[in-house]
Every structure is written in structure tokens, then in C-alpha cells.
N, C-alpha and C positions, 0 to 999 in steps of 0.2 A: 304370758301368764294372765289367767283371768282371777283368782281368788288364793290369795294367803291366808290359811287359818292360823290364829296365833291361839294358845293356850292363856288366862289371866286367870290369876289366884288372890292377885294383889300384895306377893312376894318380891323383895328386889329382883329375884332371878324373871319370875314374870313380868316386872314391868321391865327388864332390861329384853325378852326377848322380845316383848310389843315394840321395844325404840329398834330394833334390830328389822322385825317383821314391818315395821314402818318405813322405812328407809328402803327395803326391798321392792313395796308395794309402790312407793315413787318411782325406783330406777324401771320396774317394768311397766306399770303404769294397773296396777292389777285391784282388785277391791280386798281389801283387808275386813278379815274377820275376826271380833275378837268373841271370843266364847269363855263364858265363866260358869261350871260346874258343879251344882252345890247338892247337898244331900242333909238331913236331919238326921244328928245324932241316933242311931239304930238305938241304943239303950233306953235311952230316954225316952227315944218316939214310941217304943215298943210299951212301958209301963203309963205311957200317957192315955188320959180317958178318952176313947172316943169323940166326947165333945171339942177336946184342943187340940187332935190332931191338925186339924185344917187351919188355923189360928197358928201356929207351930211351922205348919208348911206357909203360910204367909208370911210369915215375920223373917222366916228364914231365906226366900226368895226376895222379897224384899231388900235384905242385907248384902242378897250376891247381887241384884242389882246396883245397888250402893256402891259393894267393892267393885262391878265393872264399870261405874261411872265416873267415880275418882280416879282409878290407874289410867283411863283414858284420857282424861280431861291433864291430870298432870304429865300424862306423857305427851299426849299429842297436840293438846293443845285445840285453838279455836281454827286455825287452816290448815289440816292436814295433809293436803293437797292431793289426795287419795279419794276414793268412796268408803268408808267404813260402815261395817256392822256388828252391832254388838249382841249377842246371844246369849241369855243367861236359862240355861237346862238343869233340870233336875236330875241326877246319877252321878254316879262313880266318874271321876275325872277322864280316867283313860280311855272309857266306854267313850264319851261324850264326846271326846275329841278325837276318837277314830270315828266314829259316824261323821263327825263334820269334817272331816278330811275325805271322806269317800269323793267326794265330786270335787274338791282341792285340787294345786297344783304343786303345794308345799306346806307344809306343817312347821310349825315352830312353838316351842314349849321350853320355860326356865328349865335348868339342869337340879335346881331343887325346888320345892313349894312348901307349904306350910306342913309337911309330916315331919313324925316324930324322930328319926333318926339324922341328927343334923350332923354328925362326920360321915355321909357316903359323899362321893362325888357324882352320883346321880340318883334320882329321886325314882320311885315304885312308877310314878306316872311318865315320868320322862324315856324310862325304860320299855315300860309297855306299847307306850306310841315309837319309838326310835324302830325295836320287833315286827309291830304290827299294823304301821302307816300302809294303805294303801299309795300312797305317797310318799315323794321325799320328804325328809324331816330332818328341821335344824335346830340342833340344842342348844340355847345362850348362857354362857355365865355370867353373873353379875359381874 
């Protein structure tokens, strides 16, 4: 294997499947990727003045950067023993992480993230990449 994409939300299920996609990335010896997804509230971005839209898109990318900085750092740690990469894109979760799966060798994504319906046993994104990975795809529960 050359590249593990891992999904990061910054959800237990997330950071449980980066410790999962971490450990995999050891046994094969492969470059983990970890990719975090973020997108500006549509409502809000929509009634906001043209002037803070961009101020809005920063603050917000900023943040997923943040959230991918922490879940890695307390997951993996200062030796990882891996190559890692962190990617933080602007879209739809499922979009994001089927593109970075295109050239993958395995996909891994938590079985829930931060949406609203907390009794399903799988989450809108975990579904849509599990359907439509070009790639294998592993689902972690916390």
C-alpha cells in the first residue's frame, strides 16, 4: 500500500478511525492521509454582505485547520512512524473524501461525525464513501 486516506471531523468516531488508519499505515508501511472537510454554514453565508464573505471563508478554514491539528497531534502523536498528510478542503465531506480516495489504496472514515441524527448506526458521510469509494473503505466505531 502507498496511501491511506483517513476522513477527520474531529468526532470520537474520527479520531478513532485515524488511530485505526494509523496503525494500518505502520503495518504496511504506506503514507496516511488525513483530510478534513469543512464548508460555511449555506444560510448564513448566503445573507452575508459580500464584504465578509472571504473573512467567513477564513475564519472557517482556519477552524478545520485547528480541528485537523488537534485530532492529530493527540492521536498520533510526535513519532508516528508513518509519513503523514494533512488536507484541509473546502466541500461537502463525502465529495472531499471520495476525490482524495481516487488515487488511495484504502479509505477509512468514523461510522458517525458531527450530523444531526445521533441514533443511526451510520453516518450520511460514511455511507456515501462505503457506496461510492473508488477504493476499499473501512468504517471505525469508537
Amino acid at each position: 500500500m502507498s496511501e491511506i486516506v483517513v476522513g477527520v471531523d474531529g468526532s470520537p468516531a474520527s479520531r478513532a478511525a485515524l488511530s485505526w488508519a494509523l496503525g494500518e499505515a505502520r503495518l504496511r508501511g504506506a503514507t496516511l492521509r488525513a483530510v478534513h472537510a469543512w464548508t460555511v454554514a449555506t444560510p448564513f453565508a448566503l445573507d452575508a454582505p459580500p464584504v465578509l464573505l472571504p473573512s467567513l471563508m477564513e475564519a472557517a478554514e482556519q477552524e478545520a485547520e485547528q480541528v485537523l491539528a488537534e485530532a492529530v497531534a493527540e492521536v498520533v502523536g510526535e513519532n508516528p512512524g508513518v509519513p503523514i498528510e494533512r488536507s484541509v478542503v473546502e466541500g461537502p465531506a463525502a465529495e472531499r473524501l471520495l476525490e482524495a480516495a481516487a488515487g488511495a489504496d484504502l479509505l477509512v472514515v468514523g461510522s458517525r461525525g458531527h450530523g444531526g441524527f445521533h441514533g443511526l448506526l451510520l453516518g450520511s458521510v460514511s455511507q456515501q464513501c462505503a457506496h461510492h469509494a473508488p477504493c476499499p473503505v473501512v468504517i471505525v466505531r469508537p
